[in-house]
Each structure stands twice: as structure tokens, then as C-alpha cells.
C-alpha positions in Angstrom: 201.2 164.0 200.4 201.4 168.1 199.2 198.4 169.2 198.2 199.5 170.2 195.2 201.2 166.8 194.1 197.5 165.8 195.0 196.1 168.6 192.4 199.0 167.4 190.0 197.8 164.0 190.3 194.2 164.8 189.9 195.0 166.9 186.9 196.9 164.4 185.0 193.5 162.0 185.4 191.0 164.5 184.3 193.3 165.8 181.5 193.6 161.8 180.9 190.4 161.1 180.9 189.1 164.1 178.3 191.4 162.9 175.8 190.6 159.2 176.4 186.9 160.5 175.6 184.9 157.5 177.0 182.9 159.5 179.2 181.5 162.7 178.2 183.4 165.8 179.9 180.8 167.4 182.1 180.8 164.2 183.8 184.6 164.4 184.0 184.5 167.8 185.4 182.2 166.5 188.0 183.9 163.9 188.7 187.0 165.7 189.0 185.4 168.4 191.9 184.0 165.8 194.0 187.6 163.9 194.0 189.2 167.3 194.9 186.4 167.9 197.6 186.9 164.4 198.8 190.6 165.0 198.9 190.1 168.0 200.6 191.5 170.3 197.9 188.3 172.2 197.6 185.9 173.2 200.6 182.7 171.1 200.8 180.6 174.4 201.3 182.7 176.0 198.5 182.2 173.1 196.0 179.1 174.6 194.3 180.5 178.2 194.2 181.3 177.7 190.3 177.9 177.6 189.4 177.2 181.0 190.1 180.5 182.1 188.7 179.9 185.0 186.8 181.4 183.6 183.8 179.2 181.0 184.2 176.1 183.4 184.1 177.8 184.8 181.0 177.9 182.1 178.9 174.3 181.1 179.5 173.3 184.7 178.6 175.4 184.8 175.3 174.2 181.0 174.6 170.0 182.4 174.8 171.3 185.6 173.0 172.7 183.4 170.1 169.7 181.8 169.8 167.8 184.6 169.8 169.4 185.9 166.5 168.7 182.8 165.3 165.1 183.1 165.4 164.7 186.5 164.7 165.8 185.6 161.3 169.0 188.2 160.8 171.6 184.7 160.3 169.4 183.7 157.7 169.3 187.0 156.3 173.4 186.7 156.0 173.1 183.1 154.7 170.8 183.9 152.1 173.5 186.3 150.7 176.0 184.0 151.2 174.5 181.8 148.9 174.4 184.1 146.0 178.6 183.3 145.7 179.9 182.2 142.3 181.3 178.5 142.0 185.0 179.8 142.3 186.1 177.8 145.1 188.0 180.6 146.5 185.3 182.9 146.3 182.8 180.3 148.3 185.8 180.0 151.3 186.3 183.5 151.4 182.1 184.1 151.6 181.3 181.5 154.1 184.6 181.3 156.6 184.2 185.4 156.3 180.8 184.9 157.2 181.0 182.3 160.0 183.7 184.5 161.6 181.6 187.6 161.5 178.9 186.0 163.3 180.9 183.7 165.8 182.3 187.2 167.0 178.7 188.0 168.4 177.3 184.6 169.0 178.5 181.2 170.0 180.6 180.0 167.6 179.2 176.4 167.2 175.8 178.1 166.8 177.7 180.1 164.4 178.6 177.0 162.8 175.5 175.0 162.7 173.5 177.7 160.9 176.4 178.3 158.2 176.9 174.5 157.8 173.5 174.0 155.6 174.6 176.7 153.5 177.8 175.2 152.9 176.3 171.8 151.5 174.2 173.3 149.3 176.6 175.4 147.8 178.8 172.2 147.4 175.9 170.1 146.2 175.0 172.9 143.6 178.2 173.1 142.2 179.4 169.3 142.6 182.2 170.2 144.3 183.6 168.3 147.7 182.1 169.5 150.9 185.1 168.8 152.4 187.1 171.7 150.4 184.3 173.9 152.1 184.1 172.4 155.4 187.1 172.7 157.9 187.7 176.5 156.7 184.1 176.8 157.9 184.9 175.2 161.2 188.7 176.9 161.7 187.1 179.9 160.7 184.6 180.2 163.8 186.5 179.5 166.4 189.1 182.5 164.6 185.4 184.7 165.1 185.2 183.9 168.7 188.7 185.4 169.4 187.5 189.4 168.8 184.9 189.9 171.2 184.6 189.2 175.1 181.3 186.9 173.9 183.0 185.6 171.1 184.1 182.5 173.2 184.2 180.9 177.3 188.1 181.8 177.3 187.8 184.7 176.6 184.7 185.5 179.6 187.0 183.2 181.7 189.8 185.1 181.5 187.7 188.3 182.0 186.6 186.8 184.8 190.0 185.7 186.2 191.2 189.1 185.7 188.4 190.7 187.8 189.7 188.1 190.5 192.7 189.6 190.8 191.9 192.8 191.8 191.1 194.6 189.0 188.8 194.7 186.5 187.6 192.4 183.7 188.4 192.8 179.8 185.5 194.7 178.5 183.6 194.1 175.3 186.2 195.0 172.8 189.5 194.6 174.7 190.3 191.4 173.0 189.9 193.0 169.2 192.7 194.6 168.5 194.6 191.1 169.1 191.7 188.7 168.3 191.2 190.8 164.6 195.0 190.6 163.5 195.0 187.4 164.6 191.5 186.8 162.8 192.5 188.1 159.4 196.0 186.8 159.3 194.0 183.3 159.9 191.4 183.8 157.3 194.2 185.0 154.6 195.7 181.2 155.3 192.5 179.2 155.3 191.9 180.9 152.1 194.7 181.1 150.4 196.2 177.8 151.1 193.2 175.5 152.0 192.3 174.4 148.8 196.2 173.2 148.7 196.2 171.4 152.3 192.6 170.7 152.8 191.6 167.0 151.9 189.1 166.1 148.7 187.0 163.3 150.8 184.1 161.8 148.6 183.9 162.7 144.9 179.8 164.0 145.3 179.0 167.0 147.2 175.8 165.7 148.4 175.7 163.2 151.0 173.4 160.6 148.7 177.2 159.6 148.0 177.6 158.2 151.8 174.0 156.9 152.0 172.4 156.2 148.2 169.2 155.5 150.3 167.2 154.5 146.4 169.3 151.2 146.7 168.1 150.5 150.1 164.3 151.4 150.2 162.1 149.0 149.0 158.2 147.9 148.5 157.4 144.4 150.3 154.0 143.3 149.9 151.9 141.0 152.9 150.4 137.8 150.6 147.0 136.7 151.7 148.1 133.4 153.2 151.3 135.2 154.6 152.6 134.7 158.3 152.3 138.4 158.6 148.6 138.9 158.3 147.4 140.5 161.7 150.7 141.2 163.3 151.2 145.0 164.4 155.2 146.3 162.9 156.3 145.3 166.9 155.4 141.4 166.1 156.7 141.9 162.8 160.1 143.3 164.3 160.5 141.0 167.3 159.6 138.1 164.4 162.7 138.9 162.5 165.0 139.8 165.5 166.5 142.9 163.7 165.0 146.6 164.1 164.8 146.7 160.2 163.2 150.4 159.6 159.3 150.2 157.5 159.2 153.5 156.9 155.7 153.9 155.6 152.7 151.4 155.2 150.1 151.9 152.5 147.1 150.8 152.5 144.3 151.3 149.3 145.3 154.5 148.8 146.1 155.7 152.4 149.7 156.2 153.4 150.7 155.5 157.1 154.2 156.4 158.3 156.1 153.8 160.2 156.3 154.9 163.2 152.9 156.0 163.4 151.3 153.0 162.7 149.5 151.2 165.1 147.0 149.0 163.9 147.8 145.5 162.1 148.8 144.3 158.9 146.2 143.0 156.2 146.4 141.3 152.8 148.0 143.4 150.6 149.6 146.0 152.2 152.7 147.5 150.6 155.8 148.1 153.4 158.2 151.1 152.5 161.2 149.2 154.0 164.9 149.9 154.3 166.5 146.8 154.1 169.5 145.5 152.5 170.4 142.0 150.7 170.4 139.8 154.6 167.2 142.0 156.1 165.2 141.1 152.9 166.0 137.4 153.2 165.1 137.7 157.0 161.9 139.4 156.2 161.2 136.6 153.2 162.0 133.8 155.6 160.1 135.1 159.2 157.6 137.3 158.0 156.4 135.4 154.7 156.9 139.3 152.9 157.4 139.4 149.5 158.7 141.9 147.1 155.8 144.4 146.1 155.1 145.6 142.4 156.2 148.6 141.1 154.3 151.5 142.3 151.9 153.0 139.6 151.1 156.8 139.2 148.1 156.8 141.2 150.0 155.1 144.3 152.3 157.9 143.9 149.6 160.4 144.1 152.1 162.4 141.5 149.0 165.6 141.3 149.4 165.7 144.8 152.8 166.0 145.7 154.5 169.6 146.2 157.0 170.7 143.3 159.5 171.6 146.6 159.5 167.9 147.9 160.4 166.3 144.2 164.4 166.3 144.7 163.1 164.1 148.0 161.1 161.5 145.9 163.8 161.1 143.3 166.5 160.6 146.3 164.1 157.5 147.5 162.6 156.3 144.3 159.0 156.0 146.1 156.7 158.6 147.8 157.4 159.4 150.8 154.4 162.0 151.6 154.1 162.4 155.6 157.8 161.2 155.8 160.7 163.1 156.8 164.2 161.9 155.8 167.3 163.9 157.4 170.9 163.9 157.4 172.1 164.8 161.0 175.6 165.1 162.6 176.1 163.5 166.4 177.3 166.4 168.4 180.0 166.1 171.4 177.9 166.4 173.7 174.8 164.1 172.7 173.2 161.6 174.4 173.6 158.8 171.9 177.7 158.7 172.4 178.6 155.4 173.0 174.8 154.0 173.2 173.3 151.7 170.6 169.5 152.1 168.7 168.4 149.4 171.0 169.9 151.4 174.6 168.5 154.9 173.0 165.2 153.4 172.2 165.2 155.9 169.3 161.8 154.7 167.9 159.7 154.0 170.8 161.5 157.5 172.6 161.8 159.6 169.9 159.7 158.8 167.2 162.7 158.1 165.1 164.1 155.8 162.8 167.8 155.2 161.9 168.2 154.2 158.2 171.6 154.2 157.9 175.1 155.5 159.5 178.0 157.0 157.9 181.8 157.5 159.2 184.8 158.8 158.1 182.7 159.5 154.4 181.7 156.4 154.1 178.6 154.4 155.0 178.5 151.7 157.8 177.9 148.3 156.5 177.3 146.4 159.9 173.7 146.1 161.3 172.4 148.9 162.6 171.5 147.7 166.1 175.3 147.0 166.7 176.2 150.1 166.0 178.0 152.2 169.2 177.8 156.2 168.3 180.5 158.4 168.1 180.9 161.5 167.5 181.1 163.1 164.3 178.9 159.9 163.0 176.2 161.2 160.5 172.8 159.7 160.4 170.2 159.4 158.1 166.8 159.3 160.6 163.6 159.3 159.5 160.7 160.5 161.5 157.4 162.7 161.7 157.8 166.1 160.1 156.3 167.8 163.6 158.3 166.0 166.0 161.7 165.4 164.2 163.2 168.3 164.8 162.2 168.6 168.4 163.6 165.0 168.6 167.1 165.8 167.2 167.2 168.8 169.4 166.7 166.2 172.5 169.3 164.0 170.9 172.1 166.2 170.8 172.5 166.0 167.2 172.6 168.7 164.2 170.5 168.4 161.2 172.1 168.9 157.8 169.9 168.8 155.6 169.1 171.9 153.1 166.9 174.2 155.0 164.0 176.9 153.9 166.2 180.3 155.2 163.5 181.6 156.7 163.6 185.5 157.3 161.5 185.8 160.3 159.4 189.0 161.0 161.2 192.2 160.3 160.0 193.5 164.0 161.0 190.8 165.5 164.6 191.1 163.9 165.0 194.8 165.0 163.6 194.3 168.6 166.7 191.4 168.6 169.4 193.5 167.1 168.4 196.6 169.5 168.6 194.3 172.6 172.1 193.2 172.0 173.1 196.7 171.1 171.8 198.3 174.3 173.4 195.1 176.6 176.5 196.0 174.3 176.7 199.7 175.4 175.9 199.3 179.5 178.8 196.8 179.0 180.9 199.8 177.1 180.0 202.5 179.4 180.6 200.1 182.2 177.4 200.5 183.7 176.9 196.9 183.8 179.5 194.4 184.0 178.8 191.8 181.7 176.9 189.1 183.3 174.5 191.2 184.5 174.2 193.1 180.9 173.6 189.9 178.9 171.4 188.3 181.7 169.2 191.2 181.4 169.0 191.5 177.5 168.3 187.8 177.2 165.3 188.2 179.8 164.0 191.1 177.8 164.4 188.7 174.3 162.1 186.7 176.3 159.5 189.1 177.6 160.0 190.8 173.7 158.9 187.6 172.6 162.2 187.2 170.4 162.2 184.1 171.1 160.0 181.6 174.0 161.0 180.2 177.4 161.3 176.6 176.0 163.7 177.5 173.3 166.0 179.5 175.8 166.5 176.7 178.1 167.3 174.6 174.7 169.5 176.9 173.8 171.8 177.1 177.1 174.1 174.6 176.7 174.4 172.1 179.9 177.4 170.5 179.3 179.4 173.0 178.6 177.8 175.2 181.8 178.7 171.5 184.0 182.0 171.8 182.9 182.7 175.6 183.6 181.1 175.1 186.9 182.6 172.3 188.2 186.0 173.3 186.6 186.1 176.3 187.9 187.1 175.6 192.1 189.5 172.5 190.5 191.4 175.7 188.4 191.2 177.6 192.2 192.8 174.6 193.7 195.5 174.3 191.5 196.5 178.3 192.4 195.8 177.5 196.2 197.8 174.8 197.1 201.1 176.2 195.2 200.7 173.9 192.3 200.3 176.8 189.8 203.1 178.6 191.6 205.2 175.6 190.9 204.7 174.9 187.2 205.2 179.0 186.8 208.7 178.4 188.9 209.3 175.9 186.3 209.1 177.9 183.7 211.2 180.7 185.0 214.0 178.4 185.5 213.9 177.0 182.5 213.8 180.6 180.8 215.9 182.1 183.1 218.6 183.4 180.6 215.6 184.2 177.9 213.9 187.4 176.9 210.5 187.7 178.5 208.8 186.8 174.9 210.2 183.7 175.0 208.4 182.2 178.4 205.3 184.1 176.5 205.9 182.2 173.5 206.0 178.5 175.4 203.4 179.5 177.4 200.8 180.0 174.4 202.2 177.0 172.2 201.6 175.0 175.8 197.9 176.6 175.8 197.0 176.0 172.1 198.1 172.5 172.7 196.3 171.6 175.5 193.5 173.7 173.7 193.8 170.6 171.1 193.2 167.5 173.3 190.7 169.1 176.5 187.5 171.4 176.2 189.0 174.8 175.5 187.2 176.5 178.6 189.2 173.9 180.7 191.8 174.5 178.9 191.7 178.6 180.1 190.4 177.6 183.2 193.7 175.8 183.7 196.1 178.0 182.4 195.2 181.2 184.2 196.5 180.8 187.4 199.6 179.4 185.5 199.8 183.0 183.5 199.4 184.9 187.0 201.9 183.4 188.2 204.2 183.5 185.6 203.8 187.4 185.6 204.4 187.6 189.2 207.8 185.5 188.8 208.9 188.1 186.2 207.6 191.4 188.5 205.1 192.0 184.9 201.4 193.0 184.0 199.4 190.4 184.0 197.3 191.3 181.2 199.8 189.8 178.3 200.2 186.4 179.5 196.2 186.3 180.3 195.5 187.3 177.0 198.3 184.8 175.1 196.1 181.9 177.5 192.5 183.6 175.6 194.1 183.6 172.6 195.9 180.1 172.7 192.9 178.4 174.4 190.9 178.8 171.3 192.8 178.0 168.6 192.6 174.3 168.7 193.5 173.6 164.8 195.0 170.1 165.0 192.7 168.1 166.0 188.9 166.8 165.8 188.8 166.2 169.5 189.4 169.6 170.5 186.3 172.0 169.5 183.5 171.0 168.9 183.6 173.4 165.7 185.7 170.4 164.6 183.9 167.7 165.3 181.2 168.3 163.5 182.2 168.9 160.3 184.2 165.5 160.3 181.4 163.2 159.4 180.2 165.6 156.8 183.3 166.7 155.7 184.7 162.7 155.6 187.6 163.9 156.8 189.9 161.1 159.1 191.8 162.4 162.3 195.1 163.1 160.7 193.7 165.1 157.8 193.3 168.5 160.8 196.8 169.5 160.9 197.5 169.3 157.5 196.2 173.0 157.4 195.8 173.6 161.4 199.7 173.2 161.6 200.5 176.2 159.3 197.1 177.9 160.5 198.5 177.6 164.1 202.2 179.1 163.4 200.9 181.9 161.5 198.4 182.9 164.3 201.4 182.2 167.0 204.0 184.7 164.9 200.8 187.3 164.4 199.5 186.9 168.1 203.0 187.7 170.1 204.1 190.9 168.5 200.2 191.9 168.7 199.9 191.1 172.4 203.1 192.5 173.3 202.1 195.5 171.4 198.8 196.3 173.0 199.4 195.0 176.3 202.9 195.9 177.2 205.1 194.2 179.6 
């Protein structure tokens, strides 16, 4: 067999198995080079080169950068005015999608996202209005950021890098504006403009008490004297009733213990804060001899003790919840609790963390909690320590939601940040530095500046995404060595043979943006490019404008959940169902195709 008919083959799996979505897609990319090394598609002592790709090193350095920003406190700075918006709904798109695409032009774009995302929901809770109007703008409008700059997004350091392979040199900082901003604004002036008209209304509250209504669920149980429960720790009380039914809280006298960091045993009289529904209270009756406990007075509540900040919390659960943390979070695409269980996560005894309740597609999940199999997009209400939680959801993979404090950070702290990037950004300008080694060096100087610490860089650095670009990365090279790319381009020609050159450009960014819709958009590029080389080599043209329609096209993944992570995570929140995406990415999609061509050909002539 050819090799390429073996690349074709392998292709079609991987490409098979990222849209099946069963297994998470750095392992598919693995998977995928050690089948083309095994086939012998891809030199055993060349298998590993990807990982010290230089887009590789690039995207690592932007990731630490992003964060970086983050905790100097200039996002929150930018939030904090976003928030000052009026409740015209148009207004409020404009501010945060304007916002969001700002920012994703200088930082990863799902970091981008994740900081903006708070803001959104409070602005929809404050006004009672439906996150969702809010929320897919917000999402279509960072991956539209990450198409200005050369760090805006992989594809775009991808095809920088690609470029640079063939003999010349990469895009610089700024060579993808003049496209990516046309493109940019003509895809804002849609998402604003018409979202309101094509975007779904999912829930009828704002605030996500509508998915959960946690006051219906938490309740007081009291231990009777004679009761069976007397001198069990929670773990006997748990394994007595065979369901990992969350206490959230024991009190004792006047003391108040939080569940999970309770370790002594039950006595006469204690009050368990439990979340339990109609068939967990009956199990709890029946097994563990509980009983429902009176209503708690004002001295239980402690009501001269409790913070005027944490008072919207105890009207959300009806009880005190001092030492308690509840947050919403959304599972992220690349978290470890995809297709796991509470029981295979070990969440509590792990992670310190309890799962009260699950919510999908806007709605909360009514089947017991230990059954439940994780996806994506899920949003969970967990309930933890207030020290550890955040640590914990970091480890998780998962992105909180809740309202946060916008903390401004120092103001020294925010300069030394913002003059870091802008030095990195001129050696890259200047060409001094190429960019891997310009970025690499400013995030090592955030760390020595103290911008941000050593454990919160190698958080930051994203290992999926750096498994997939590395292991990707020779399986792209063996599609270009062993003729396959070569092929596919031949393809093409034919079948354009008696059509302008604009045309072939034209099929070869719809065939980009809609691979960029079902497969990680950096494997999207990384595919593509040899395809766009070729292509230009067929037609005796620069490469330059059919590598930049594959940037451009690679990140514009507007029909689908599945195909940015941007997208994903506003699902849950938003309650939005798979086929509400195209509603708006359809028309978002066609106006950035019509602005993209003439702007491409335009700047980067045949």
C-alpha cells in the first residue's frame, strides 16, 4: 500500500475519532503519531521532533503570558468597566463581545473567555435578562479576537511556522491584522446587530438558581438519641445508605463543621446540612434512623456574625452556610472528569469536593448523582473548602462561574506585566527575535518579575492542547511527504481547472472553516497547510494567500459546540442545545468568508 493511501487512511480515523469525541484529543493525536511511526510514515527518531516545534514553544509562552495579565489585574481592570454598561441589550453585546475580542487578540482566547464569562452573568443576573442572549456573542466574539495578531490563536503561530518551513520567513506580529481586523469588525457588526434576532432565549432567569434552585434541596436532618446513626463517622453514614448523598455541613452546639472536613462521629443531636431530594431523604429516614431537624433559630444562624457580602449566598440556601463554599463551574474540553463518574473521580476523598447537583442543556439533571457520566459543557454545582476549591477546580479541568471580586491587583505589578509584553512585542517587530524565543523570554522574566509564580505558569500552559500540536505536527509532515497533500491539491486543480484562481481559494477556506467545526482548530491548520502549499505550487502562486485563507478559516469554527472550546463552554451556561450554533454561526460564517477573500487577495496578492 502508498504511503499516502496509508496517511489517507490514518487521517480519516483520527479526523473520525475527534468528532466521535470518546476519547479526549491529545490522546487521539498520540495515538495517531505512534500508528504513523508504527506504519513507518514518520521516522522513530523523528517522532518527538514536534515537541520542540517552535510553534509549540510559542503557544506555551503566549499561554504563561495570558496568565500573567491575568494576575496582574489589567483584565479585571477592563471587566470592571465593562460592567458599568446600561441594560440595553445591544449595548451589553457590543461592551462585552468588543471586549473579549480586544483581549483574545493579545491573550488566549479561552482565557479571554473565561475571565469575561463572570462578567457576563452578572450583568444578565442584574438585569434579568437570558444569559444566553449574552453568551454565544461572547464566545464567537473571541475566537474573531484571536484572528488579528500572530498570538491571537495556534493557527495562526502554525501557519507562521509553516511558512518559515518553507524557506522563508514567518508572519510577524501584525501581518495577520489587516485581514484578521476586517474580518473582526465585519463579524462583530453581525453578532451585534443580528444576534438578538438568531441567538436562542434558553431559561427565563439569568441566574443559574433557575437550573439548580439549591433552597429546595438543602435540608436540616437531626441524629435522635436512640438513632442508628449515633457514633458513625459521615463514611459509615454514606456506605449505610449506599448513595454519596452530599452533608454539606454538621453543627454541633454552636460549632459549625463543613462536610468534608468532618472527621470525628456523630452524636445526639447533631443537625446535618444535607442535599437530598424526595428518595435520598426516605433513604436517610429508613438506614440512618435521621430525622428532619427544626427550623434553625437566629442564634444557629449566627446572623451578627455573618458578612453583609455573603447574604445573597444564605438566601440562595435558606441556612448558613459559614465555612462553606458553593460554586457553579462549567466542565471544560479538556477535563479530567469527561466521561468519569463522582464515584471513578473520587471527587470528595481527592478533591475535597462535593457535587450537589448537575445541569445540561439548561436544565437540571434529575438522575442520581453517582450515575452521572460528565460531558462537556455539563455545569456543576460543587461545594467545597473556600482554600482548596479553587485549586481543586483548576486540577479538574473545570471553569468556575460564579460572580467574582474583580480584583485589581498591585498597580506595579500591572505595569511591570504590560512592559514585558511590549518589549517581547517589539524584538518580535524589529525582528530581533523570532517569536518563540521573544515570548519564551518575556514569560521567564514575568516569573523572575514576580508577575506571577512558577506553580501558576505550569497551570497556565495548557497540556492538551501542547500534546496535540506536538504530536500533530510530524502526522501534518507525513501527509506533505508521502505525496498525499500533493494529491488532494491535484484534486483540487482539476476540479477548478476552468475557474479563476479565487475560486479554488474560496473552496479551500469553506473546506478549512469546516473541518475547523468538527476537529481542534490547530489540527485543523496543521492539516490544511501542506494542502495550501501545494495548492500554490499547482497554480505557479505566492503561497502567502492560500496560508493565510487556512489561518483565517481554521478559526472560525461558528457552527458547532464541538469545535472551540470558546463554544463549549458557554453551552451549559448559556442552555443552549447543539443545533441552536448555526443559527447565527451560518450567517456569521458567510459574512466573514465574503469579507475575508477580497481582503486576502488584497493584501497578499496572487
Amino acid at each position: 500500500m502508498a504511503d499516502s493511501t496509508q496517511v489517507f487512511f490514518l487521517l480519516g480515523a483520527t479526523l473520525a475519532a475527534f468528532v466521535w469525541g470518546r476519547f479526549r484529543y491529545d490522546l487521539v493525536a498520540l495515538a495517531a503519531l505512534l500508528a504513523s511511526v508504527l506504519l513507518g510514515l514518520v521516522p522513530a527518531e523523528e517522532a518527538f521532533l514536534g515537541f520542540g516545534h517552535p510553534a509549540v514553544i510559542t503557544v506555551a509562552a503566549v499561554l504563561v503570558l495570558s496568565r500573567g495579565f491575568e494576575r496582574s489585574g489589567l483584565v479585571d481592570l477592563i471587566a470592571e468597566q465593562a460592567l458599568r454598561v446600561g441594560d440595553r441589550l445591544i449595548l451589553q453585546t457590543l461592551v462585552l463581545s468588543g471586549t473579549v475580542l480586544v483581549l483574545s487578540g493579545v491573550m488566549n482566547n479561552v482565557g479571554a473567555l473565561a475571565l469575561m464569562l463572570p462578567v457576563a452573568l452578572r450583568l444578565a443576573r442584574e438585569h434579568d435578562s437570558p444569559p444566553s442572549l449574552l453568551l454565544m456573542p461572547l464566545a464567537f466574539g473571541s475566537l474573531l479576537g484571536g484572528l488579528t495578531t500572530l498570538i491571537g490563536t495556534p493557527p495562526n503561530i502554525i501557519i507562521s511556522a509553516y511558512r518559515q518551513s518553507l524557506g522563508g520567513e514567518g508572519f510577524g506580529m501584525f501581518a495577520f491584522f489587516p485581514v484578521g481586523a476586517s474580518v473582526a469588525l465585519a463579524g462583530l457588526a453581525v453578532i451585534v446587530l443580528a444576534g438578538r434576532f438568531l441567538v436562542p432565549q434558553r431559561a427565563g432567569k439569568a441566574s443559574l438558581d433557575a437550573m439548580f434552585d439549591t433552597a429546595h434541596y438543602l435540608v436540616e436532618l437531626r441524629v435522635p438519641e436512640e438513632g442508628k446513626a449515633v457514633g458513625w463517622s459521615l463514611r459509615d453514614l454514606l456506605e449505610a445508605v449506599e448513595e454519596p448523598i452530599p452533608v454539606l455541613a454538621v453543627v454541633r452546639d454552636e460549632a459549625r463543621y463543613p462536610g468534608h472536613a468532618f472527621l470525628g462521629t456523630l452524636r445526639a443531636d447533631d443537625i446535618l446540612l444535607v442535599e437530598a431530594g424526595p428518595d435520598e431523604m426516605t433513604l436517610l429516614e429508613d438506614k440512618a434512623g435521621l430525622t428532619v431537624g427544626p427550623e434553625p433559630t437566629d442564634e444557629d444562624k449566627g446572623a451578627d456574625s455573618e458578612p453583609a457580602a455573603e447574604e445573597d449566598q444564605d438566601k440562595r440556601s435558606g441556612v448558613d452556610t459559614e465555612g462553606l463554599q458553593l460554586v457553579e463551574a462549567v466542565v471544560r474540553n479538556d477535563s479530567m472528569m469527561l466521561h468519569r463518574t463522582v464515584g471513578q473521580l473520587r471527587l470528595l476523598n481527592q478533591f475535597g469536593l462535593h457535587l450537589v447537583a448537575v445541569a445540561r442543556d439548561g436544565g437540571r439533571l434529575n438522575q442520581r448523582l453517582r450515575n452521572i457520566s460528565f460531558r462537556a459543557g455539563d455545569v456543576l454545582l460543587l461545594q467545597g473548602g473556600e482554600g482548596d476549591i479553587g485549586e481543586s477546580l483548576a486540577t479538574l479541568g473545570c471553569l468556575p462561574l460564579a460572580s467574582r471580586n474583580l480584583a485589581l491587583g498591585q498597580p506595579r505589578r500591572l505595569l511591570v506585566s504590560v512592559a514585558i509584553f511590549a518589549a517581547a512585542i517589539l524584538a518580535m517587530v524589529l525582528d530581533w527575535l523570532p517569536a518563540a524565543v521573544a515570548l519564551s523570554a518575556a514569560a521567564l522574566v514575568s516569573l523572575l518579575a514576580g508577575v506571577l509564580t512558577l506553580r501558576e505558569a505550569y497551570q497556565a500552559i495548557d497540556g492538551p492542547v501542547i500534546v496535540l500540536l506536538g504530536a500533530m505536527i510530524p502526522v501534518g509532515q507525513a501527509l506533505e511527504t508521502s505525496g498525499g497533500a500533493d494529491q488532494i491539491a491535484e484534486g483540487l486543480l482539476t476540479l477548478g481547472s476552468d475557474w479563476p484562481v479565487v475560486v479554488t481559494l474560496l473552496a479551500l477556506f469553506a473546506i478549512g472553516m469546516l473541518l475547523s467545526n468538527v476537529v481542534n482548530n490547530a489540527a485543523a491548520a496543521l492539516l490544511m497547510a501542506p494542502i495550501a502549499a501545494s495548492l500554490a505550487r499547482g497554480f505557479d502562486a505566492s503561497p502567502d494567500p492560500f496560508l493565510m485563507a487556512v489561518a483565517i478559516s481554521a478559526s472560525c469554527a461558528f457552527l458547532t459546540p464541538i469545535g472551540h472550546q470558546s463554544n463549549t463552554l458557554v453551552m451549559g451556561p448559556g442552555g443552549y442545545r447543539f443545533g441552536d450554533y448555526w443559527k447565527l454561526g451560518l450567517p456569521l460564517s458567510l459574512a466573514v468568508m465574503a469579507v475575508a477573500i477580497p481582503m486576502i487577495l488584497l493584501v497578499w496578492p496572487l
